[in-house]
N, C-alpha and C positions, 0 to 999 in steps of 0.2 A: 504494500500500500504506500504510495506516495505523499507524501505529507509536507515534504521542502524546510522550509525554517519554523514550521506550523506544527501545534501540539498536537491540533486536528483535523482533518482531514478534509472536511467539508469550508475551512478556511480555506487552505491552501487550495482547492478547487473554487473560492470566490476570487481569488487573486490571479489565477489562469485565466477564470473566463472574466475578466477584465482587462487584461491583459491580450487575449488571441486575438478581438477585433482589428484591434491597432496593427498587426498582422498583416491581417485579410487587408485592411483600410491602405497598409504599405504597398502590398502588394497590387491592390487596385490603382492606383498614384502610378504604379513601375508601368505596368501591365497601359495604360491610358496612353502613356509618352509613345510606348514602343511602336501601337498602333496606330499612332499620327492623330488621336484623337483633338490631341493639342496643337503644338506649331510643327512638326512634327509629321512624314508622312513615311507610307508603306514603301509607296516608286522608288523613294532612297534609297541608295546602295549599301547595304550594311559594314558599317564602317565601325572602328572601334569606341566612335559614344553611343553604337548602338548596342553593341557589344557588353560598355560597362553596364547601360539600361537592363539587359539581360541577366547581367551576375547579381545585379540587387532585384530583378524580379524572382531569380531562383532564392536568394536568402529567405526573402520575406514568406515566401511560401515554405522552406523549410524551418525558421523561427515557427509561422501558424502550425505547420504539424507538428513540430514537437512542444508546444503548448496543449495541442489535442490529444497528444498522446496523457503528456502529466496529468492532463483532467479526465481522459478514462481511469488511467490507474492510481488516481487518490479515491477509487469508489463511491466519488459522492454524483449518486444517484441525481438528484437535483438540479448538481453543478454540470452534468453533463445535458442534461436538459433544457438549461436554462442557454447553457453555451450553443446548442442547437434554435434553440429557436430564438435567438440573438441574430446566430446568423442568418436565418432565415428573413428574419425582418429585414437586414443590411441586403439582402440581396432584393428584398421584395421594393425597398426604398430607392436601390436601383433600379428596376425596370421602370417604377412609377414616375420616375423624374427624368426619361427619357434618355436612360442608359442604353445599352447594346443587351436583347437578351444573349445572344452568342457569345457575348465577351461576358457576363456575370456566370453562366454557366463553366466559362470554359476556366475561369480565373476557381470556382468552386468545385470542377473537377482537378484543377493541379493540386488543389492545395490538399482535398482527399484522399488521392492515391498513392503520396508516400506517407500519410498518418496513419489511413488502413493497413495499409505492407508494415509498417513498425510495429502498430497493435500487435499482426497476426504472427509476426516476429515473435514478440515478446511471449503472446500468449494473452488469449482475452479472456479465460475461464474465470479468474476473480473476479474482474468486474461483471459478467453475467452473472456470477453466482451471487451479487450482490442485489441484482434487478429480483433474484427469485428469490429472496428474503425477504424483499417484500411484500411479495405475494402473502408469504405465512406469517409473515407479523398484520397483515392486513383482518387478520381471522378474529385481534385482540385488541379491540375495539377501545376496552378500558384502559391498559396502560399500553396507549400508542399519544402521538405528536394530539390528534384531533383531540383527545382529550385532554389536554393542557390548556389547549386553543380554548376549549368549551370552559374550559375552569377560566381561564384569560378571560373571556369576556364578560362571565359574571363580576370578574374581577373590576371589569371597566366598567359594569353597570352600577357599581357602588362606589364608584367616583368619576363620574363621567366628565365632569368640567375641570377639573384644575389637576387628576389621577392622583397617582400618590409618592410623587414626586421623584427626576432623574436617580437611574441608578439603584431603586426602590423593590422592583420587582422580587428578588429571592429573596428578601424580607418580609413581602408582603403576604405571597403567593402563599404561602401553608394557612390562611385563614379561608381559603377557597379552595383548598388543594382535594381532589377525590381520584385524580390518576397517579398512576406511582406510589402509591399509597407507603410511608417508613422511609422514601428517599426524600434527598434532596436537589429540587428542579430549581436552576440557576437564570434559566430564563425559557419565555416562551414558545422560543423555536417557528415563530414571524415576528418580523423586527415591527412590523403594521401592527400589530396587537400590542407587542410590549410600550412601543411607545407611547401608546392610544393609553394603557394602566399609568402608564407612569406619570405622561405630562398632562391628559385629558385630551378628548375627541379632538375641542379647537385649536389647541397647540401643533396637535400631529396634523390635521387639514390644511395648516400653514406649511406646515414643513414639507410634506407629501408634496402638495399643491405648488410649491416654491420650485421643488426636484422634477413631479412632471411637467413642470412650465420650462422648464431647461431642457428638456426633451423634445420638447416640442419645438423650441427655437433650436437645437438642434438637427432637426429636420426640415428645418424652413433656412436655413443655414445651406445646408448643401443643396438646394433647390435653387436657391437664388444666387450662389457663389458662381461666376465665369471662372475661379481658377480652380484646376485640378487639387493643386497642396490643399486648399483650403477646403474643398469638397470632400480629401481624403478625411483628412481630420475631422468636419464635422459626423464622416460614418463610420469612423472609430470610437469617438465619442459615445454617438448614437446607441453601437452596438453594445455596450463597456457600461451604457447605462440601464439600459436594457435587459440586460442578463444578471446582472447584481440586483436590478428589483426585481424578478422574477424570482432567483435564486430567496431573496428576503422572505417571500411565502412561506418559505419551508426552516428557513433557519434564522440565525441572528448575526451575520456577517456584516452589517453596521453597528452592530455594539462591537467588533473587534476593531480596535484602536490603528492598526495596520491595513485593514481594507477601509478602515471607514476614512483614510487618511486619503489615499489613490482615487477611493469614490470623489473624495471632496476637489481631488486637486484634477482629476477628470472633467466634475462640473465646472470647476471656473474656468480651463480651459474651451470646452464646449461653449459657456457664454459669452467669452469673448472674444472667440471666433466668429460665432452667430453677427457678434455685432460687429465685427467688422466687416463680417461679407455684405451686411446689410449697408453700410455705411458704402464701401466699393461698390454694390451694386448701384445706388440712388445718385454716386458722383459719375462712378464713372462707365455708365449704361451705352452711350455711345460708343464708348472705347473696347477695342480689344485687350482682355485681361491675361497676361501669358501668369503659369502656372510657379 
């Protein structure tokens, strides 16, 4: 099981799949120049800046697969999850923005065929054997994640406005506790719920609402950007933000102090990107913006 600098496992899988978009996002930036989508064309004779454009589109596709690989084998079921349909979106946000389907596909089949060859390398039976554990913890209703959740929320219905303040929850929780019964549960396992106990409904609505407003100009970002760089970034961004809320459902990888740091330093890149491409686009709309 793969863990990295992480004590646990489902961390070190939130800091992959915040990590792999940037990736994919590199690779998409290499992959653009090559095909003249920019200044930049095919009829060229391949010369050696074309050449070096090549050596960094094979990196960036070899960096995303061996991020893919770390995030099958730290077994977190979630985190592999989430990092799929991370990129799913990244890719769906390219077609809609009048990307190349040929080039999204073909840039998402290099970057799977040497991640799959390493997995089958390595050996994929842990991580499967991890997906069928689910199944049979699925059976135990009472001391499983949903039951936390359920105790969670009673939790926040006896403090719904002001909760019961940062930091608070494994203190609080054994007053509502009826999963796990003898243990001790450190936190809710969704960062959406814990927060919601801790600071109240309106505090988290802020915050939540703050992070999907970032998101959103994150994609309105790479829509209106004329430059490649900047287009890459915002669907790194995009994807990186994506995937860590996703993954939040199921765990608490913004209360770790080390992803919630990459998260943060993610979003304020994401927003001020957004606003510069806003700001480039509204000046200089007439102009051709080289990348």
């Amino acid at each position: 099981m793969a863990t990295g600098t992480f004590i646990n496992y489902d961390h070190f899988a939130g800091l992959m799949e915040m990590t792999l978009p940037f990736a994919l996002a590199g690779a998409f930036y290499q992959f653009s120049i090559i095909t003249g989508q920019d200044h930049q064309k095919l009829e060229q004779p391949v010369t050696f800046r074309n050449r070096e454009e090549l050596s960094k589109l094979a990196l960036w596709i070899l960096f995303g697969a061996l991020f893919l690989v770390a995030l099958v084998f730290s077994e977190s079921r979630m985190g592999l999850v989430a990092a799929i349909l991370s990129a799913l979106s990244m890719i769906a946000l390219m077609l809609t923005s009048g990307g190349k389907r040929a080039s999204a596909f073909l840039l998402l089949l290099a970057f799977l065929a040497p991640a799959i060859s390493m997995i089958f390398w390595i050996g994929p039976e842990p991580a499967i054997a991890r997906f069928d554990k689910l199944i049979q913890q699925s059976a135990s209703v009472k001391d499983s994640r949903m039951a936390i959740w359920k105790d969670t929320l009673n939790l926040i219905g006896t403090h719904p406005w002001m909760g019961t303040g940062l930091g608070t929850f494994a203190v609080v929780y054994p007053s509502v506790q009826t999963a796990f019964p003898g243990q001790f549960v450190e936190h809710a396992h969704n960062d959406y719920l814990e927060f919601a106990s801790e600071c109240g409904i309106p505090a988290t609505l802020i915050l939540f609402g703050a992070i999907f407003y970032v998101v959103a100009q994150s994609v309105r970002g790479y829509r209106r950007s004329n430059s490649y760089f900047q287009r890459a970034i915002a669907l790194g961004c995009f994807g990186s933000m994506v995937a860590i809320l996703l993954h939040s459902l199921t765990d608490f990888n913004l209360h770790i102090p080390a992803n919630t740091l990459v998260f943060a330093v993610v979003s304020g890149v994401s927003y001020a990107n957004s606003s510069v491409s806003a700001e480039i686009s509204r000046i200089a709309a007439p102009f051709a913006v080289y990348p």
